[in-house]
ZADO-1210 file (C-alpha; in nm, 4 decimals, padded with zeros to 6 digits):
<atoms>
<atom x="07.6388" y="11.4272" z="10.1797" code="UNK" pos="1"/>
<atom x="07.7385" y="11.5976" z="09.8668" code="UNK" pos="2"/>
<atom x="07.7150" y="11.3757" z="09.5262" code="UNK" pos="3"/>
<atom x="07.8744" y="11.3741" z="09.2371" code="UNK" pos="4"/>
<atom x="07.6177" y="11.4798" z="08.9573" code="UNK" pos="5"/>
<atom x="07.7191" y="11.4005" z="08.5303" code="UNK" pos="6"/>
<atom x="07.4702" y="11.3904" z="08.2183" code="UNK" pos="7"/>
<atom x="07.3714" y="11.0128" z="08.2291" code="UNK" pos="8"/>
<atom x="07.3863" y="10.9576" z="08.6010" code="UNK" pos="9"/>
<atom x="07.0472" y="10.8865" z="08.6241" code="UNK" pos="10"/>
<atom x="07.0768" y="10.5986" z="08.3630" code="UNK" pos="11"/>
<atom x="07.4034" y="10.4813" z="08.5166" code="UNK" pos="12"/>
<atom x="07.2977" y="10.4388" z="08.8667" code="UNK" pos="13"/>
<atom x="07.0653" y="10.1866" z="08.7168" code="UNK" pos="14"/>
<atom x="07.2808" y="09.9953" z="08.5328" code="UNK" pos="15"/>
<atom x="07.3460" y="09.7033" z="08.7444" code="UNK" pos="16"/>
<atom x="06.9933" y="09.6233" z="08.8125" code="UNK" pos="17"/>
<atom x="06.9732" y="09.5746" z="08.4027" code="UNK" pos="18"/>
<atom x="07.2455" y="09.3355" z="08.3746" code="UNK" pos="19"/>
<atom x="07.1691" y="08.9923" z="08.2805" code="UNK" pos="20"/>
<atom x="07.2434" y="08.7147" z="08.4668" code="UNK" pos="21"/>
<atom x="07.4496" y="08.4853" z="08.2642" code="UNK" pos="22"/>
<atom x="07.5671" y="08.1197" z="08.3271" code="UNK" pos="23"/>
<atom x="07.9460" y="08.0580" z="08.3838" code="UNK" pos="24"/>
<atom x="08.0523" y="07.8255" z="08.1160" code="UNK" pos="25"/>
<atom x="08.3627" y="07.6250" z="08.2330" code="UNK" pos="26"/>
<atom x="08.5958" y="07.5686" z="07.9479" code="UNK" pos="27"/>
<atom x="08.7930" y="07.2307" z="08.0642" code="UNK" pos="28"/>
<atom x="09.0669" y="07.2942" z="07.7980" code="UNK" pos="29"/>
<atom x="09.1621" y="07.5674" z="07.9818" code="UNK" pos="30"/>
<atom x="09.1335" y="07.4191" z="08.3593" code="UNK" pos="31"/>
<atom x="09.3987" y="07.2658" z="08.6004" code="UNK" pos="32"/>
<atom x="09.4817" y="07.2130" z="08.9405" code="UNK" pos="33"/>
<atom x="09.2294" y="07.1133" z="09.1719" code="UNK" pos="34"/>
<atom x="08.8343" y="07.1349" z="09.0381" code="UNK" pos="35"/>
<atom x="08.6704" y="07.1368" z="09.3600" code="UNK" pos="36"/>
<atom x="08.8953" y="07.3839" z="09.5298" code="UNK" pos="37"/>
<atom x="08.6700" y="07.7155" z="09.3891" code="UNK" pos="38"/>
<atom x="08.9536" y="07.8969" z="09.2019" code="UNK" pos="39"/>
<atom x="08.8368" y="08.0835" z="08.9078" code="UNK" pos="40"/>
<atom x="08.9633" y="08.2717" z="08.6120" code="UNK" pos="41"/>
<atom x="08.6963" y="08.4302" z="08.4020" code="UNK" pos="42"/>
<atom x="08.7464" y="08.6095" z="08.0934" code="UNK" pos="43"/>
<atom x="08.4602" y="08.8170" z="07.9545" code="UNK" pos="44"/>
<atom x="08.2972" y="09.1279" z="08.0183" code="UNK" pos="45"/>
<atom x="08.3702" y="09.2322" z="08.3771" code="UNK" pos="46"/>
<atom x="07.9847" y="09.3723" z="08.4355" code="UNK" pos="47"/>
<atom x="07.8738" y="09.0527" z="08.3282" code="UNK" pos="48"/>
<atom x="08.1009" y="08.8380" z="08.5177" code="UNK" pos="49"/>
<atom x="08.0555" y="09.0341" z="08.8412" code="UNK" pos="50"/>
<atom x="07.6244" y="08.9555" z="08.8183" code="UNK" pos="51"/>
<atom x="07.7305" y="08.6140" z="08.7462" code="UNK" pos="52"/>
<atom x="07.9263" y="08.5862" z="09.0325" code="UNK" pos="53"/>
<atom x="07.6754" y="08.7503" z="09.2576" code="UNK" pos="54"/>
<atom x="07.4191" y="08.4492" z="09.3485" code="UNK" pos="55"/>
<atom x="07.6979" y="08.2716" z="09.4155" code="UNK" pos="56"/>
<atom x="07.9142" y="08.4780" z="09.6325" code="UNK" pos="57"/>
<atom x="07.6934" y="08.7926" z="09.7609" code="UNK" pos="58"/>
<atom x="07.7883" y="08.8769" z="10.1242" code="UNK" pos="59"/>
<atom x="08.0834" y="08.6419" z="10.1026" code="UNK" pos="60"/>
<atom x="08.4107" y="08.8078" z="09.9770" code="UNK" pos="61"/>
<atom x="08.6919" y="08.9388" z="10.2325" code="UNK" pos="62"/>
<atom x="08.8933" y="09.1121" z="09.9808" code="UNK" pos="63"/>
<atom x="08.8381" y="09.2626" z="09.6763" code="UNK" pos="64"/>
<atom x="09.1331" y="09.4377" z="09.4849" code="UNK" pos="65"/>
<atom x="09.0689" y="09.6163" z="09.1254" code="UNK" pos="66"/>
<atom x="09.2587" y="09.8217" z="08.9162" code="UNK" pos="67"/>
<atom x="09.0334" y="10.0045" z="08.6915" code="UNK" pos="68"/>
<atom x="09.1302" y="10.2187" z="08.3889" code="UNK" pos="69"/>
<atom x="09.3019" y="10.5160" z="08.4971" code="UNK" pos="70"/>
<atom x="09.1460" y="10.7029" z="08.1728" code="UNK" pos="71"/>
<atom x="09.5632" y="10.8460" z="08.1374" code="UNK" pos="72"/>
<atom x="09.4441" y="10.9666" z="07.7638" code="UNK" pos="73"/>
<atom x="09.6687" y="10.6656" z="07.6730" code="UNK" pos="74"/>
<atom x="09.5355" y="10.3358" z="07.3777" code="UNK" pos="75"/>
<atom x="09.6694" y="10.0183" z="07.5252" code="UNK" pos="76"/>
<atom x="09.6392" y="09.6831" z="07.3120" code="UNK" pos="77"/>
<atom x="09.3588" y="09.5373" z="07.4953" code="UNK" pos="78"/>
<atom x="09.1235" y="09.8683" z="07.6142" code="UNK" pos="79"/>
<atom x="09.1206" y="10.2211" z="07.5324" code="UNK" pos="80"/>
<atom x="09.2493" y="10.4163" z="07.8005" code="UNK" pos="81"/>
<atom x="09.0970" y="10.7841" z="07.6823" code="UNK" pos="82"/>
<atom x="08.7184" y="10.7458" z="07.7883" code="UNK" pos="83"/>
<atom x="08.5295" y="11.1106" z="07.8020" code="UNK" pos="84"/>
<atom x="08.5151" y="11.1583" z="08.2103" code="UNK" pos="85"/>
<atom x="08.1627" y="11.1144" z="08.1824" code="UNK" pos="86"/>
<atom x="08.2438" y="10.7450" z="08.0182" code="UNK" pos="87"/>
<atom x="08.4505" y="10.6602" z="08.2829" code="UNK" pos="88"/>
<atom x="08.2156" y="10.7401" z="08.5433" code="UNK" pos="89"/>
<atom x="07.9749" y="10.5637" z="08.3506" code="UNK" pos="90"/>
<atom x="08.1931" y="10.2551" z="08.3686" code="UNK" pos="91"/>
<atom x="08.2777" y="10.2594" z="08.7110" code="UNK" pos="92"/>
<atom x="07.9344" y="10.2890" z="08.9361" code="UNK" pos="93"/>
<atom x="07.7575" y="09.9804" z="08.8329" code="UNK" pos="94"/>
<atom x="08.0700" y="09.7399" z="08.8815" code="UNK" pos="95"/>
<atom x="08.1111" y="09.9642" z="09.2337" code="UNK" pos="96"/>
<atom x="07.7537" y="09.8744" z="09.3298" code="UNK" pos="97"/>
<atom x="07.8100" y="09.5017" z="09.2414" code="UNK" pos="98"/>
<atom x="08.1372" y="09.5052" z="09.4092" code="UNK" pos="99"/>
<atom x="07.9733" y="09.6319" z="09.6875" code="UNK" pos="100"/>
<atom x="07.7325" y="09.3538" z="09.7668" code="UNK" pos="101"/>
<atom x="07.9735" y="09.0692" z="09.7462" code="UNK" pos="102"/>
<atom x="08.1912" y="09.1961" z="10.0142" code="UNK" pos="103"/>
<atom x="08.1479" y="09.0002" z="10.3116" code="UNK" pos="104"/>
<atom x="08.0650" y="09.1920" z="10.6689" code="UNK" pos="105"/>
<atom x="08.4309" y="09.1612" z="10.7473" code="UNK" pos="106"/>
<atom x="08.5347" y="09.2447" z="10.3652" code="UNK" pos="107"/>
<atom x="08.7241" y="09.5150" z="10.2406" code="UNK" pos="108"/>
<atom x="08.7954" y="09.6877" z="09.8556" code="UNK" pos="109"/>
<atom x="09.1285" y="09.8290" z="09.7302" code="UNK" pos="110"/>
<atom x="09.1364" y="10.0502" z="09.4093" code="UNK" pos="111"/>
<atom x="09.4391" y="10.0837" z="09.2608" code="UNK" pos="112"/>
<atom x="09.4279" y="10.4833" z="09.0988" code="UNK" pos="113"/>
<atom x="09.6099" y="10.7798" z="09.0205" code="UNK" pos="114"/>
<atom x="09.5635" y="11.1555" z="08.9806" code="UNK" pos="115"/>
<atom x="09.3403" y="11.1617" z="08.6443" code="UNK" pos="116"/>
<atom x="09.0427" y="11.0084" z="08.8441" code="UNK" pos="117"/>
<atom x="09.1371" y="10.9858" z="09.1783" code="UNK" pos="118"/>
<atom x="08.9125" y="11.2599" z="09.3475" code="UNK" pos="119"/>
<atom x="08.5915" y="11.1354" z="09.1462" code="UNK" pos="120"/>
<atom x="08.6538" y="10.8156" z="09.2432" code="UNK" pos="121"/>
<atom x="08.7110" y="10.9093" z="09.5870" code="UNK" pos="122"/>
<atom x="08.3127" y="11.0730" z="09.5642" code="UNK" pos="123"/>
<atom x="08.1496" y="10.8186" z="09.4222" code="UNK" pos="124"/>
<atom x="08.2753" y="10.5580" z="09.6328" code="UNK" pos="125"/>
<atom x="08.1403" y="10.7807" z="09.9420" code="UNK" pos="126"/>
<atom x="07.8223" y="10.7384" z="09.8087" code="UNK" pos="127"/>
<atom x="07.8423" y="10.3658" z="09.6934" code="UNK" pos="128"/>
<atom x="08.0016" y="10.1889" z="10.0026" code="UNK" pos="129"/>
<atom x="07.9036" y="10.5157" z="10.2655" code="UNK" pos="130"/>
<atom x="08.1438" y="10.7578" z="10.3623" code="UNK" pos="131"/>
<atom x="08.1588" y="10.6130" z="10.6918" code="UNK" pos="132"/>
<atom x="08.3390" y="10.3114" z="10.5468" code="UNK" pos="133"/>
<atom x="08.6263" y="10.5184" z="10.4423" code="UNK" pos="134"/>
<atom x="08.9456" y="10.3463" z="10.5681" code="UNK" pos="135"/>
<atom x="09.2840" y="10.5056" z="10.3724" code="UNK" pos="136"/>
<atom x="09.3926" y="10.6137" z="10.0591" code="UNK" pos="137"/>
<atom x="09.7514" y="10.4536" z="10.0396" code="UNK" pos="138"/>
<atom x="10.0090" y="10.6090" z="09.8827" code="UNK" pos="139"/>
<atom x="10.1855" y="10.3631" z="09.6504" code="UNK" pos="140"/>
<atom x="10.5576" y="10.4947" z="09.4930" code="UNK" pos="141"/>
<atom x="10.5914" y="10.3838" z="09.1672" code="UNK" pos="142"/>
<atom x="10.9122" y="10.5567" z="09.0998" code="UNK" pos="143"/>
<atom x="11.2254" y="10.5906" z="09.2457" code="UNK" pos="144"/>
<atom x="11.4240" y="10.7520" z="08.9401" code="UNK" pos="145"/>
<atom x="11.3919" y="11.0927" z="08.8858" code="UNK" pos="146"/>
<atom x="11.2377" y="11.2659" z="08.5470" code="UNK" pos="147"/>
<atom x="11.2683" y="11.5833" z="08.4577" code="UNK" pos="148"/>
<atom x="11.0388" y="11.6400" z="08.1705" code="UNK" pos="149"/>
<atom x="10.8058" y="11.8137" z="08.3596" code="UNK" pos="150"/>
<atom x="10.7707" y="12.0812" z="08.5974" code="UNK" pos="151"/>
<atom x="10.6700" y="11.8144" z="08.8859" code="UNK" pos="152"/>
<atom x="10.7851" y="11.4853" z="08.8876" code="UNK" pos="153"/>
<atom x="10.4814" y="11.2335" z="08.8687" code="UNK" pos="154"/>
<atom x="10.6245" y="10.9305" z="09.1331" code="UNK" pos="155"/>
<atom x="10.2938" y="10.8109" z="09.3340" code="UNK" pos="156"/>
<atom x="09.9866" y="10.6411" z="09.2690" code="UNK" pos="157"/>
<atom x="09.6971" y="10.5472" z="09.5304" code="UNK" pos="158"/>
<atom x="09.5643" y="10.2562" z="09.6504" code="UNK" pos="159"/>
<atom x="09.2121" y="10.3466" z="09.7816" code="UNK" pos="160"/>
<atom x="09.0620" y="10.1518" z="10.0650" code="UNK" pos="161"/>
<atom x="08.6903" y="10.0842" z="10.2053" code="UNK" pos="162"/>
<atom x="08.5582" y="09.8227" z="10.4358" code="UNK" pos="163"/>
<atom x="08.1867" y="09.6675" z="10.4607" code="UNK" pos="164"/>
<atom x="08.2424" y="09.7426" z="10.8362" code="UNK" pos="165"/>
<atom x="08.5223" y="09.9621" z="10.9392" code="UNK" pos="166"/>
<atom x="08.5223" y="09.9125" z="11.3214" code="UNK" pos="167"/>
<atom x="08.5609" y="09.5159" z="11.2181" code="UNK" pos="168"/>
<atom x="08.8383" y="09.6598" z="10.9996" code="UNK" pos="169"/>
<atom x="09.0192" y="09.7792" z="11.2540" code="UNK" pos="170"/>
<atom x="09.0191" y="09.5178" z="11.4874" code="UNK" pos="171"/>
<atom x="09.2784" y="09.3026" z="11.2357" code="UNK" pos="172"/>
<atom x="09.6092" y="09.3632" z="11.3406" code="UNK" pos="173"/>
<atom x="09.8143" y="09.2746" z="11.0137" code="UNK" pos="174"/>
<atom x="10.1226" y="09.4134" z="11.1362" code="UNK" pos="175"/>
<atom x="10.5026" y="09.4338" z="10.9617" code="UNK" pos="176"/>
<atom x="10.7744" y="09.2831" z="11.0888" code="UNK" pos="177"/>
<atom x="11.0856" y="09.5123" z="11.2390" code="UNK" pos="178"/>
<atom x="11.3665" y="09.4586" z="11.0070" code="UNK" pos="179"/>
<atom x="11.7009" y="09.4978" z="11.1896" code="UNK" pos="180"/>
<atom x="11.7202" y="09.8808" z="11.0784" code="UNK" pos="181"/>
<atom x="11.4180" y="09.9518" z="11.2845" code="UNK" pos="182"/>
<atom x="11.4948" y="09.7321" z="11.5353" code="UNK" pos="183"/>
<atom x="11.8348" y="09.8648" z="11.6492" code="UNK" pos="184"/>
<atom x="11.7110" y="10.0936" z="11.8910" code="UNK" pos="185"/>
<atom x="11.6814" y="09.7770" z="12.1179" code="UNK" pos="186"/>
<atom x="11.9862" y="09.7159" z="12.2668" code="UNK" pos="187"/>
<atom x="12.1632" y="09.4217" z="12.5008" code="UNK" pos="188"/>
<atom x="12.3302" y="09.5976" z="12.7841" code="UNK" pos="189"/>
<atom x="12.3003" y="09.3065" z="13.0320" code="UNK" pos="190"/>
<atom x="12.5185" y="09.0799" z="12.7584" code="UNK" pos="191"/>
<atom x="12.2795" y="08.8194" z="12.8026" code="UNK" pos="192"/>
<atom x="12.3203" y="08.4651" z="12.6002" code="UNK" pos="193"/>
<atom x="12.2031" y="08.5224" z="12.2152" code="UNK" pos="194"/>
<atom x="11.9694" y="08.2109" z="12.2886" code="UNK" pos="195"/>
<atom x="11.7685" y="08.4465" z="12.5691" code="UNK" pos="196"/>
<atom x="11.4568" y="08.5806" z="12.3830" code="UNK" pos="197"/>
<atom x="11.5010" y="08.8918" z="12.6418" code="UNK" pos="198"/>
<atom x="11.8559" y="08.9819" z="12.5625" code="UNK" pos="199"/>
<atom x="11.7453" y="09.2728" z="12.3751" code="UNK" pos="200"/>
<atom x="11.5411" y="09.5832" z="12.5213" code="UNK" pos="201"/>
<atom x="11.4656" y="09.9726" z="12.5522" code="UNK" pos="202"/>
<atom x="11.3033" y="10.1932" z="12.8131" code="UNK" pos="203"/>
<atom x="11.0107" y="10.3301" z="12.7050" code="UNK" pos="204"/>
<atom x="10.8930" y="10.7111" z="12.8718" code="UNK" pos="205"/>
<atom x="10.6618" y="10.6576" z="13.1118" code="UNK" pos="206"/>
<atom x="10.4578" y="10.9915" z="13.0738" code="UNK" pos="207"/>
<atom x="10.1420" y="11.1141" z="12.8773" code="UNK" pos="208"/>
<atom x="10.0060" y="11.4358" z="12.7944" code="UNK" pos="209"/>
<atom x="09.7900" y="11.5464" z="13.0488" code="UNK" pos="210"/>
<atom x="09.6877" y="11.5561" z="13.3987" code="UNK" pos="211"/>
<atom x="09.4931" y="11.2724" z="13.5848" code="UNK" pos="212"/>
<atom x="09.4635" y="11.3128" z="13.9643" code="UNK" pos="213"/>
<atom x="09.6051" y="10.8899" z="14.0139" code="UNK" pos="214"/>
<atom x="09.8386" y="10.9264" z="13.7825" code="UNK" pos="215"/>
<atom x="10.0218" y="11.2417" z="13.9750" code="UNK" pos="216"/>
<atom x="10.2113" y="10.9838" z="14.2317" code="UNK" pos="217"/>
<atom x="10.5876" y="11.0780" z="14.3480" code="UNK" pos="218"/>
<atom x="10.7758" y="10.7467" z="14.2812" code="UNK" pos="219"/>
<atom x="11.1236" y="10.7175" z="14.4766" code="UNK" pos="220"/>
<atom x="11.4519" y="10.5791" z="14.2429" code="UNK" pos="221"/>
<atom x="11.6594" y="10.2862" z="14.4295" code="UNK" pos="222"/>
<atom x="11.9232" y="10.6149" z="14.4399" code="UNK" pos="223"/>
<atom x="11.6289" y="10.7751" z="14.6962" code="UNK" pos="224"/>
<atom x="11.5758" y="11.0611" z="14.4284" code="UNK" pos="225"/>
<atom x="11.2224" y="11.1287" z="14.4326" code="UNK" pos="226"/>
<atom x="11.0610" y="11.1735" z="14.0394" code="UNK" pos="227"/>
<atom x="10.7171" y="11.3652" z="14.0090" code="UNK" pos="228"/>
<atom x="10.5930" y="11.3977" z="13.6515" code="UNK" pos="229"/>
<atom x="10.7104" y="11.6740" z="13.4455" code="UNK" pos="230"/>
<atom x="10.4642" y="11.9822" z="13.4001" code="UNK" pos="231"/>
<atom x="10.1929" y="11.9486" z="13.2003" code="UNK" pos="232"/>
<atom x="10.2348" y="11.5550" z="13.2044" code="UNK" pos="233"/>
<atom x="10.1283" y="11.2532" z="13.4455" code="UNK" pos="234"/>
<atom x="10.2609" y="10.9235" z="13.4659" code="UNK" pos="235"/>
<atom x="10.1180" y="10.6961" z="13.1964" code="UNK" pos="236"/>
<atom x="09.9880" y="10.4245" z="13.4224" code="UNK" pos="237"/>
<atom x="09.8275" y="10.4193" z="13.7823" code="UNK" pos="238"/>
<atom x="10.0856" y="10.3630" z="14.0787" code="UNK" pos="239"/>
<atom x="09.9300" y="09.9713" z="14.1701" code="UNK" pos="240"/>
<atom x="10.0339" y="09.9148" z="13.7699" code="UNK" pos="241"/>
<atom x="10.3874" y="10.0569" z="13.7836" code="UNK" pos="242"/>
<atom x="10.4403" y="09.8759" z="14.1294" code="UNK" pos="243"/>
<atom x="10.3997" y="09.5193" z="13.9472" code="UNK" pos="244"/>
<atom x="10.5803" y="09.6194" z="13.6796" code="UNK" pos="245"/>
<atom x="10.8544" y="09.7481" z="13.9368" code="UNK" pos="246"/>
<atom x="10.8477" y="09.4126" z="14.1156" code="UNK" pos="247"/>
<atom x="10.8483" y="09.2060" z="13.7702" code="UNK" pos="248"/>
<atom x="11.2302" y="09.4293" z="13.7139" code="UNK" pos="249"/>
<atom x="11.0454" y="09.6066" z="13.4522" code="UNK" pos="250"/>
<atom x="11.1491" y="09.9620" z="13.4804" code="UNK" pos="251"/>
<atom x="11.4998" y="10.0881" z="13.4324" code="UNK" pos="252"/>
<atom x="11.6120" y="10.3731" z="13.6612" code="UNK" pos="253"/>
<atom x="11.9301" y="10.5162" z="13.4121" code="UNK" pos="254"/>
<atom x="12.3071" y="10.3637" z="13.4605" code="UNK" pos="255"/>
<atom x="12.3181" y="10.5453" z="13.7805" code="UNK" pos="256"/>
<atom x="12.0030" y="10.4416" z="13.9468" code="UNK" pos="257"/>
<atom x="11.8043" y="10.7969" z="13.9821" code="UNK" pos="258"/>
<atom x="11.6907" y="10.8563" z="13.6053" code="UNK" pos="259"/>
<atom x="11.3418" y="10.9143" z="13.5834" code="UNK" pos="260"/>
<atom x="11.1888" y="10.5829" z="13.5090" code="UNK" pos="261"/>
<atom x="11.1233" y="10.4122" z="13.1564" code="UNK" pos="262"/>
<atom x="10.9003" y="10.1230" z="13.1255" code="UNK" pos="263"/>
<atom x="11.1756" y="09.8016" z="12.9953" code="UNK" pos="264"/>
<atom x="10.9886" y="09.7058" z="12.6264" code="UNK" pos="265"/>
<atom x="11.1903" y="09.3966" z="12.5187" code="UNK" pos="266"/>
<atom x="11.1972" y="09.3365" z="12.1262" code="UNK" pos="267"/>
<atom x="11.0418" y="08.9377" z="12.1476" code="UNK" pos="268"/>
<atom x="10.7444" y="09.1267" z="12.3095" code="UNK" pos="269"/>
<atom x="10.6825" y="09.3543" z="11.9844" code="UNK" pos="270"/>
<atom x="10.4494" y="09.1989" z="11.7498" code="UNK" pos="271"/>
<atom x="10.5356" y="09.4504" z="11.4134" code="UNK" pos="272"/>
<atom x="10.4490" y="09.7849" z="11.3131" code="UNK" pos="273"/>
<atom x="10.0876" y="09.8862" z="11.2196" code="UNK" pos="274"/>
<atom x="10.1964" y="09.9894" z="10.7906" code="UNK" pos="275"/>
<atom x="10.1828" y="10.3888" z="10.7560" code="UNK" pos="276"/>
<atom x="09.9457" y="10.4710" z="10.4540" code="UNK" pos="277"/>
</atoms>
């Protein structure tokens, strides 16, 4: 796998091991709510409160989310925003690497980022985390307006996402709700009672790309019009699977009883929509 090689990298990729570990001081001044319920807010050096953390917590985090300098050139009031690239990449590896072993097995990190140091980041997290454990790099809009000072308009950011074990990852099924815009494809033709979670419903095609010998059945309409699958296509299920879902008054045949046959999807049934990057 290709690395990303700067002057101190040697000394950097080191770092981590050097910190200290340093005791977490609670300052009861400062503290409410409930003491036993684990919440924390630590102020301090981030390295330092990351090895502090990590007896504590190593192997035990779900979700990690971090928005790092985006070294924009730019002096804020609390940090300096205009570290030489090598600096930044200085910065960044050891809090990766300790970032890294407090994610649980099922954890995941999200970097908040833009163009400046996107791409390195992109590289060095490859190498931290593995490149296998790659997930997304979201695209986050930031502006809606347009400006016109330069030649391109500069309206996204990047959210960039890894997980300790990506085929975990992918098993969680966070998915959006349909708002009505999305969902008015699904229709109530039969004028059933608002109260029946079935009132509303589409077909769905019942072909896929392809050809698989038992999926290459002739199916007959209730009109008697026999339907073969287009060319170049099969029938996206097996015939014993379409016959229960016939029986069950799951397929819809068109208004006049001889359209090729959709597979009836009613909109209780759909859980959300998997989020687009």
């Amino acid at each position: 796998m290709p690395i990303l090689n700067w002057l101190t990298r040697d000394e950097d990729i080191r770092t981590a091991q050097h910190v200290p570990y340093r005791l977490l001081e609670e300052v009861p001044d400062l503290s409410a709510g409930d003491g036993g319920a684990g919440n924390m807010l630590i102020q301090g050096d981030n390295l330092e409160a990351l090895k502090a953390l990590l007896p504590f917590y190593a192997g035990r985090v779900k979700c990690i989310y971090i928005d790092p300098p985006y070294n924009t050139r730019s002096a804020f009031e609390h940090y300096d925003d205009n570290l030489e690239h090598t600096q930044w990449l200085a910065m960044m590896w050891p809090r990766l690497e300790l970032l890294r072993d407090l994610l649980a097995e099922d954890g995941s990190i999200w970097v908040s980022i833009d163009d400046h140091e996107g791409h390195y980041l992109k590289v060095i997290m490859d190498e931290v985390f593995g490149r296998s454990r790659f997930i997304a790099n979201n695209v986050w809009q930031k502006r809606y307006s347009r400006e016109n000072r330069g030649s391109i308009g500069d309206a996204h950011e990047y959210v960039t996402v890894y997980a300790q074990e990506p085929e975990l990852f992918k098993k969680v099924r966070n998915r959006v709700p349909l708002n009505e815009e999305q969902a008015k494809i699904y229709k109530n033709p039969d004028n059933r009672s608002e109260t029946d979670p079935r009132k509303r419903w589409r077909g769905l095609p019942m072909t896929a790309q392809g050809y698989r010998p038992n999926q290459m059945y002739e199916i007959v309409a209730p009109s008697g019009r026999v339907h073969r699958p287009p060319e170049g296509r099969c029938w996206s299920m097996i015939e014993p699977e379409f016959l229960k879902l016939k029986a069950a008054n799951r397929i819809y045949w068109g208004k006049n009883g001889d359209s090729q046959p959709s597979v009836i999807r009613f909109l209780s049934e759909v859980e959300g929509l998997v989020p687009w990057t």
